[in-house]
Biopython code that builds the backbone (N, CA, C, O; Angstrom):
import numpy as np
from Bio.PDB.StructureBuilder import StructureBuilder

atoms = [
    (1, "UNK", "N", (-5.689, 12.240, 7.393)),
    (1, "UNK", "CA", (-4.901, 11.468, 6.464)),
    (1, "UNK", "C", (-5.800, 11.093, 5.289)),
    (1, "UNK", "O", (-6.915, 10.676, 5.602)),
    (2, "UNK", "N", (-5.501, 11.172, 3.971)),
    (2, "UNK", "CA", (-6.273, 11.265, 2.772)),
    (2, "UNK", "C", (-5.676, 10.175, 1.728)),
    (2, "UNK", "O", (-5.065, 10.728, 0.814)),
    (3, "UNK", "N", (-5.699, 9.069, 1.660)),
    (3, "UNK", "CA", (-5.746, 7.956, 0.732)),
    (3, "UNK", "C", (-5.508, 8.893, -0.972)),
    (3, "UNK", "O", (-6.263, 9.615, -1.625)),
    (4, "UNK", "N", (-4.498, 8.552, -1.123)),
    (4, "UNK", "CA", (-3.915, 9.651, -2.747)),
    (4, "UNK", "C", (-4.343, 8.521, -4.158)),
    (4, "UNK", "O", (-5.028, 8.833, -5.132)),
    (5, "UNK", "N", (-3.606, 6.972, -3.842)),
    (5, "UNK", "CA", (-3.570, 6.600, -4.102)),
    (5, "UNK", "C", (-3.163, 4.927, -4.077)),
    (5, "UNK", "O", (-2.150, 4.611, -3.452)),
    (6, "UNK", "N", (-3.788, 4.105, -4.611)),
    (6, "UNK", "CA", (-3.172, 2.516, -4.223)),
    (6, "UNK", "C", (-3.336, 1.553, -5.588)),
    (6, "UNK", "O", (-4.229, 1.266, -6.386)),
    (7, "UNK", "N", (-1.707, 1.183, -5.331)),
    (7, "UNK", "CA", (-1.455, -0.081, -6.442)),
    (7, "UNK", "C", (-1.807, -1.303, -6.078)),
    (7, "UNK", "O", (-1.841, -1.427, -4.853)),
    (8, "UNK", "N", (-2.169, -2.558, -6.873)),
    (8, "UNK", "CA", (-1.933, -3.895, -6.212)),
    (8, "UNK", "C", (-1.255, -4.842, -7.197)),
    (8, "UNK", "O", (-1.224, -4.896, -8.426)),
    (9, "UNK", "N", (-0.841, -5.410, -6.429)),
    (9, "UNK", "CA", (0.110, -6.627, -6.853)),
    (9, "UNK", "C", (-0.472, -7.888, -6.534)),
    (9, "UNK", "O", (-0.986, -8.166, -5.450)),
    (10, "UNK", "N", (-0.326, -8.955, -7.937)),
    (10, "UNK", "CA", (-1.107, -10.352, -7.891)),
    (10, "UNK", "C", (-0.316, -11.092, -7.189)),
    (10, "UNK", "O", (0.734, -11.150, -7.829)),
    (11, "UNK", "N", (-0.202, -11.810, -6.051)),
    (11, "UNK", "CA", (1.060, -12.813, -5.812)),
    (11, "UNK", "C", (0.969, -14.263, -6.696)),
    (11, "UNK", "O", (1.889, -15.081, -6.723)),
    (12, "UNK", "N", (-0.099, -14.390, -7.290)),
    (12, "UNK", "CA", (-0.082, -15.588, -9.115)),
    (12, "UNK", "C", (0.607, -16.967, -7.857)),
    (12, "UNK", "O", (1.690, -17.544, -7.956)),
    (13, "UNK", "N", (-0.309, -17.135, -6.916)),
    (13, "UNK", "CA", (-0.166, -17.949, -5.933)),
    (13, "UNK", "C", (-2.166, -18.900, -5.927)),
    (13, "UNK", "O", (-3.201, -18.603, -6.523)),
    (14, "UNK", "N", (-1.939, -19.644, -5.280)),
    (14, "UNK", "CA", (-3.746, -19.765, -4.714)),
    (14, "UNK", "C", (-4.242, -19.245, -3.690)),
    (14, "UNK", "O", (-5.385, -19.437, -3.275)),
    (15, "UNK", "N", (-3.204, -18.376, -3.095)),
    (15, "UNK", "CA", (-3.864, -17.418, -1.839)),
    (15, "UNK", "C", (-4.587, -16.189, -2.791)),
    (15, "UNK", "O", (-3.961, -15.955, -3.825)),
    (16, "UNK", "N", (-5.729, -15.438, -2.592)),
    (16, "UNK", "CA", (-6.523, -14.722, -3.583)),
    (16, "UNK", "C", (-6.220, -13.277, -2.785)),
    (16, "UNK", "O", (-6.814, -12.204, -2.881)),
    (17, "UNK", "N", (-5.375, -13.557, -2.181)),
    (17, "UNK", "CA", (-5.172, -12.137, -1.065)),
    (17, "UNK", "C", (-4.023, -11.263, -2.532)),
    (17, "UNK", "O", (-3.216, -11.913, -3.197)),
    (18, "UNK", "N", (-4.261, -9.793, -2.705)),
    (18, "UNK", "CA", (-3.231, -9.338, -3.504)),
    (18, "UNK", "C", (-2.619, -8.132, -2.397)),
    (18, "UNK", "O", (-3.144, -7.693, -1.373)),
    (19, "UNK", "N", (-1.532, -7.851, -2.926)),
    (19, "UNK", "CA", (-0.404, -7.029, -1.941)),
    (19, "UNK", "C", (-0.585, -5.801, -2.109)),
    (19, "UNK", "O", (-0.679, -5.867, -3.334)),
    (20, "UNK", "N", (-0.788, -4.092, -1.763)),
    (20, "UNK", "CA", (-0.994, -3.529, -2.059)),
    (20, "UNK", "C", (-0.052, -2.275, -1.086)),
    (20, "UNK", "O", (0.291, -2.063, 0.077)),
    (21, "UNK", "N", (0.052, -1.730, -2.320)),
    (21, "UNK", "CA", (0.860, 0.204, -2.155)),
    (21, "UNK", "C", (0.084, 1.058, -1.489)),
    (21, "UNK", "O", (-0.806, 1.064, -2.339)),
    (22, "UNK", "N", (-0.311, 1.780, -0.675)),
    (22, "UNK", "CA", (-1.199, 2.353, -0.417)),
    (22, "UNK", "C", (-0.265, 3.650, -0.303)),
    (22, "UNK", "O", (0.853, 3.555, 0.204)),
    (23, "UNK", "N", (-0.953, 5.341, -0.980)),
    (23, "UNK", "CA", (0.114, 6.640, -0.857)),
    (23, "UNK", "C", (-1.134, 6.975, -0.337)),
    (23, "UNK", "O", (-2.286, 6.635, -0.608)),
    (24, "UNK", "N", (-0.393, 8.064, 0.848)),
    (24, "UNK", "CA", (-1.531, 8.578, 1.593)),
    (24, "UNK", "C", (-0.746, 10.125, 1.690)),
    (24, "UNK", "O", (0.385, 10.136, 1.205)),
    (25, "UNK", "N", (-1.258, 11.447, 2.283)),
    (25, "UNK", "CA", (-0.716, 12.596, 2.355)),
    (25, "UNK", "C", (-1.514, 12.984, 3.954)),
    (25, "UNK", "O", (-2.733, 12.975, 4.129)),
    (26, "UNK", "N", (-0.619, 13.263, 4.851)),
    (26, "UNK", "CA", (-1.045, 13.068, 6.017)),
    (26, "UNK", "C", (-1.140, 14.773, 6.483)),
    (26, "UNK", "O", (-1.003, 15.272, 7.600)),
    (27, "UNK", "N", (-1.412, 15.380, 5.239)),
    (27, "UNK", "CA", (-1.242, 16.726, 5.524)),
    (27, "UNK", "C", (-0.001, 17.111, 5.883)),
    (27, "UNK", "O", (0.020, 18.334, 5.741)),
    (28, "UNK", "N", (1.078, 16.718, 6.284)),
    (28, "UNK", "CA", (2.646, 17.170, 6.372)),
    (28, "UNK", "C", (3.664, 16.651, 4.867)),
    (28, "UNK", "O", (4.444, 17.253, 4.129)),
    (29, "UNK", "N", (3.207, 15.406, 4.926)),
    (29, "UNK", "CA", (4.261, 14.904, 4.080)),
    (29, "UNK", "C", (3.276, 13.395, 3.331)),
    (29, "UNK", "O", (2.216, 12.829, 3.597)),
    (30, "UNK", "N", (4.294, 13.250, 2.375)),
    (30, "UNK", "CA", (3.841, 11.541, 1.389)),
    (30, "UNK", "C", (4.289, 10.532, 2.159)),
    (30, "UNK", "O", (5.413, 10.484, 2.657)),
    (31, "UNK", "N", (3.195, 9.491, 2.304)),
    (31, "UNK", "CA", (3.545, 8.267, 3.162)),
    (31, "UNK", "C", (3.158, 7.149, 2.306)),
    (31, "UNK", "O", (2.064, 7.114, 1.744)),
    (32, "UNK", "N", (3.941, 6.341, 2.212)),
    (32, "UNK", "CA", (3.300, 4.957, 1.272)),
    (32, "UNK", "C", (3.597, 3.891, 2.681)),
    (32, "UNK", "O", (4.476, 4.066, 3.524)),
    (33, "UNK", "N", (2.414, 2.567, 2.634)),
    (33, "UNK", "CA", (2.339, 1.798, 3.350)),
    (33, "UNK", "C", (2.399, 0.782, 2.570)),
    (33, "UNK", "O", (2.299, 1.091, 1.383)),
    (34, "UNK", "N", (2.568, -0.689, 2.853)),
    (34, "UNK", "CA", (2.507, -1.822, 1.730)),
    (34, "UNK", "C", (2.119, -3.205, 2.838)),
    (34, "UNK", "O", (2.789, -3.602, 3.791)),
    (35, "UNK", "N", (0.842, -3.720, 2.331)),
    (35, "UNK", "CA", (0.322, -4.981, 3.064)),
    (35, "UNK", "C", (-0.394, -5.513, 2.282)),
    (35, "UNK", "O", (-0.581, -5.002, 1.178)),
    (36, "UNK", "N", (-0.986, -6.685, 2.650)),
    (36, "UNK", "CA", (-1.691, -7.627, 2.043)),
    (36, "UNK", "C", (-3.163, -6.992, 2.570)),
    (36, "UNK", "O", (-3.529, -6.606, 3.680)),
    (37, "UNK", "N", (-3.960, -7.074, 1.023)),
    (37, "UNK", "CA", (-5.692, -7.068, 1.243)),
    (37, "UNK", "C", (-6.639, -8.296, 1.970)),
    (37, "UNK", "O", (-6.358, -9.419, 1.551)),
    (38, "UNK", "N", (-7.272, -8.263, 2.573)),
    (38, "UNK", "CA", (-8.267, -9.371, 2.792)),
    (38, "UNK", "C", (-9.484, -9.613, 1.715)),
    (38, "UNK", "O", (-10.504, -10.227, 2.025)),
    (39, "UNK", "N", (-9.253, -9.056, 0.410)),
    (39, "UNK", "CA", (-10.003, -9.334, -0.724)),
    (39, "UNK", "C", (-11.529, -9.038, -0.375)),
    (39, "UNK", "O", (-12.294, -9.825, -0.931)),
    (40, "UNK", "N", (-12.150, -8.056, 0.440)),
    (40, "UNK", "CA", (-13.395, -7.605, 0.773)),
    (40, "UNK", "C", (-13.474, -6.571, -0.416)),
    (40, "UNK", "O", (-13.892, -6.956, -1.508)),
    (41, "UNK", "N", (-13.085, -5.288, -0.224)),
    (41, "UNK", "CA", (-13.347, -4.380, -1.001)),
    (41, "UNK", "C", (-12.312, -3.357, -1.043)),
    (41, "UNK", "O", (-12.221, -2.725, 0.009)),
    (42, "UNK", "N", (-11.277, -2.924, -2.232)),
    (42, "UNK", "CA", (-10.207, -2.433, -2.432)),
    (42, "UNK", "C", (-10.246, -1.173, -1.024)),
    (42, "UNK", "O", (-9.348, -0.981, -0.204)),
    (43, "UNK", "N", (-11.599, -0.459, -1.118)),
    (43, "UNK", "CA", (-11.144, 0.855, -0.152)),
    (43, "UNK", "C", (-11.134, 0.263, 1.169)),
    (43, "UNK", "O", (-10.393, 0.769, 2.012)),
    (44, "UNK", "N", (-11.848, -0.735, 1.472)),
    (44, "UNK", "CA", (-11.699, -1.093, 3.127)),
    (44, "UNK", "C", (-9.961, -2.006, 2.985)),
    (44, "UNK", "O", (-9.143, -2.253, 3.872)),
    (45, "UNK", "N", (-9.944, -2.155, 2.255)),
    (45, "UNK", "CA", (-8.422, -3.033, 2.189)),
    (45, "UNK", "C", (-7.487, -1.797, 2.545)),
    (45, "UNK", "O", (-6.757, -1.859, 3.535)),
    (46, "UNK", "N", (-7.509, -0.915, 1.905)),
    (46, "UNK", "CA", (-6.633, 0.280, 1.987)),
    (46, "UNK", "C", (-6.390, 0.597, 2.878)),
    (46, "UNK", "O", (-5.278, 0.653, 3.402)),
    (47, "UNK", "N", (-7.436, 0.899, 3.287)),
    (47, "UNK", "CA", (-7.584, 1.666, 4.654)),
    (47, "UNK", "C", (-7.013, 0.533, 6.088)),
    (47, "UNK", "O", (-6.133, 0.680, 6.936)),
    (48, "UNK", "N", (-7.844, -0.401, 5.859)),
    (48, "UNK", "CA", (-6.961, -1.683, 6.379)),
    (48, "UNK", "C", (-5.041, -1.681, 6.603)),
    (48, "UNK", "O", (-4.428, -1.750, 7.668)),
    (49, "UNK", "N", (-4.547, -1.590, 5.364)),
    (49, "UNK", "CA", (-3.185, -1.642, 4.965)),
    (49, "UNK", "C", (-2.810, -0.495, 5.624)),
    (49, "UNK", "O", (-1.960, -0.705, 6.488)),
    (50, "UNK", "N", (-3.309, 1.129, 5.455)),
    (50, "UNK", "CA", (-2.716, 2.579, 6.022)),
    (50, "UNK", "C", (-2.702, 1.981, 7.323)),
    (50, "UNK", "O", (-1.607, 2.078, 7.876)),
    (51, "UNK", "N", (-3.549, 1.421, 7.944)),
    (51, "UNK", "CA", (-3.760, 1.394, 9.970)),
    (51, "UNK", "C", (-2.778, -0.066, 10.127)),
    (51, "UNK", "O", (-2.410, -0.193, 11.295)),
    (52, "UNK", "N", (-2.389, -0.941, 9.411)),
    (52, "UNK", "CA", (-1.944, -1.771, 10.063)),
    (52, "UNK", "C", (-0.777, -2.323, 9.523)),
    (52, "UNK", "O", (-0.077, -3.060, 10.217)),
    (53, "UNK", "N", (-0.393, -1.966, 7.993)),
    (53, "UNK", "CA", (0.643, -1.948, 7.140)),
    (53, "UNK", "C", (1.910, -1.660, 7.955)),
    (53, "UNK", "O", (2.140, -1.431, 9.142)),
    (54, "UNK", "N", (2.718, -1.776, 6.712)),
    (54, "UNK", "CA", (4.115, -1.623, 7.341)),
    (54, "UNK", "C", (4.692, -0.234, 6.176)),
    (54, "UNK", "O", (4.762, -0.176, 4.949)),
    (55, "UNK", "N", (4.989, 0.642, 7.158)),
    (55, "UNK", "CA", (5.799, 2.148, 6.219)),
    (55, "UNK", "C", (7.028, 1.311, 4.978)),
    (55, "UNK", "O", (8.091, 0.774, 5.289)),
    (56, "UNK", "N", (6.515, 1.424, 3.758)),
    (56, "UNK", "CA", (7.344, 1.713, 2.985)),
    (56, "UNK", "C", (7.954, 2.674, 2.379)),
    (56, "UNK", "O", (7.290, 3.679, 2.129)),
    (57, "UNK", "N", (9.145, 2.634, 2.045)),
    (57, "UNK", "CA", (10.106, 3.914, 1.295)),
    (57, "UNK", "C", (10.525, 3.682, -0.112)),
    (57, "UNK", "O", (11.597, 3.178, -0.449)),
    (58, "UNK", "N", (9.790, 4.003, -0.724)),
    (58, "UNK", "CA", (9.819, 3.562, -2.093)),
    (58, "UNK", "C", (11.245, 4.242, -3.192)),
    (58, "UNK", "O", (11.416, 3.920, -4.367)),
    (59, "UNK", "N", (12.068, 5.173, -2.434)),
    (59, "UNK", "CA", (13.149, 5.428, -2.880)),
    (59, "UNK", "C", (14.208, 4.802, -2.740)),
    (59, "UNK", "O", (15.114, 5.179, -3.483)),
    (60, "UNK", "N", (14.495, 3.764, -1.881)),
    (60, "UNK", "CA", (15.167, 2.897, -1.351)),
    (60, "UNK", "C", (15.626, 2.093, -2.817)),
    (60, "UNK", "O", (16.713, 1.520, -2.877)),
    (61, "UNK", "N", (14.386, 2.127, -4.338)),
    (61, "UNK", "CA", (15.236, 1.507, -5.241)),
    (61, "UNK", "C", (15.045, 2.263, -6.143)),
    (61, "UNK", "O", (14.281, 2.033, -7.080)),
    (62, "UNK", "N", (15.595, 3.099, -6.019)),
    (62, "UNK", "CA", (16.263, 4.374, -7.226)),
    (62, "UNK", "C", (17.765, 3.731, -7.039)),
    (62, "UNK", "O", (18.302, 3.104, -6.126)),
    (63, "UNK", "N", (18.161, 4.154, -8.255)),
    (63, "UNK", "CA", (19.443, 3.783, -8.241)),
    (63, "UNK", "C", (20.671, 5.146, -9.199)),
    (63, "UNK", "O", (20.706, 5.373, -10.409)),
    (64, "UNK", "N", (21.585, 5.855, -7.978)),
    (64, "UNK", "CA", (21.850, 7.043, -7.721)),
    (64, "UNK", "C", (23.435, 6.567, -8.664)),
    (64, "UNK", "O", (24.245, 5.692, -8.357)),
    (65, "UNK", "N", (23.453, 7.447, -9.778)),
    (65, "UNK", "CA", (24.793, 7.252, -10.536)),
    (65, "UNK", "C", (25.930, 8.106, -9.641)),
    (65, "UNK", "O", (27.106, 8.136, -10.003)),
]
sb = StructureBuilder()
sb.init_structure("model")
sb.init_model(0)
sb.init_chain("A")
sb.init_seg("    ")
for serial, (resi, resn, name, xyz) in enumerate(atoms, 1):
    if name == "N":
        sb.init_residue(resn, " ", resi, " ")
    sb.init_atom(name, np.array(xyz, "f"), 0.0, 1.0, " ", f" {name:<3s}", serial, name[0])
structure = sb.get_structure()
């Protein structure tokens, strides 16, 4: 499994934790995961988020005329 790419999101809260996208390619198919960082270091966060995150489906808000 190969880490493609990861967004983060500020929650503009006083928790310093930010939320993060993680796209991974598991050699079959595109997987995005989405969890909160423990603010150590973006790639151990990632990797963190892929193993313990929750599967997101990021098509879920397309919006189909």
């Amino acid at each position: 499994m190969k880490i493609i790419k990861t967004v983060w999101y500020s929650l503009f809260t006083e928790n310093p934790h930010a939320v993060g996208v993680v796209t991974v390619d598991t050699g079959e198919e595109i997987q995005h995961f989405i969890g909160q960082g423990q603010g150590k270091t973006s790639k151990e966060d990632a990797k963190k988020i892929v193993e313990n995150g929750f599967r997101f489906y990021p098509g879920i808000f397309e919006v189909k005329e």
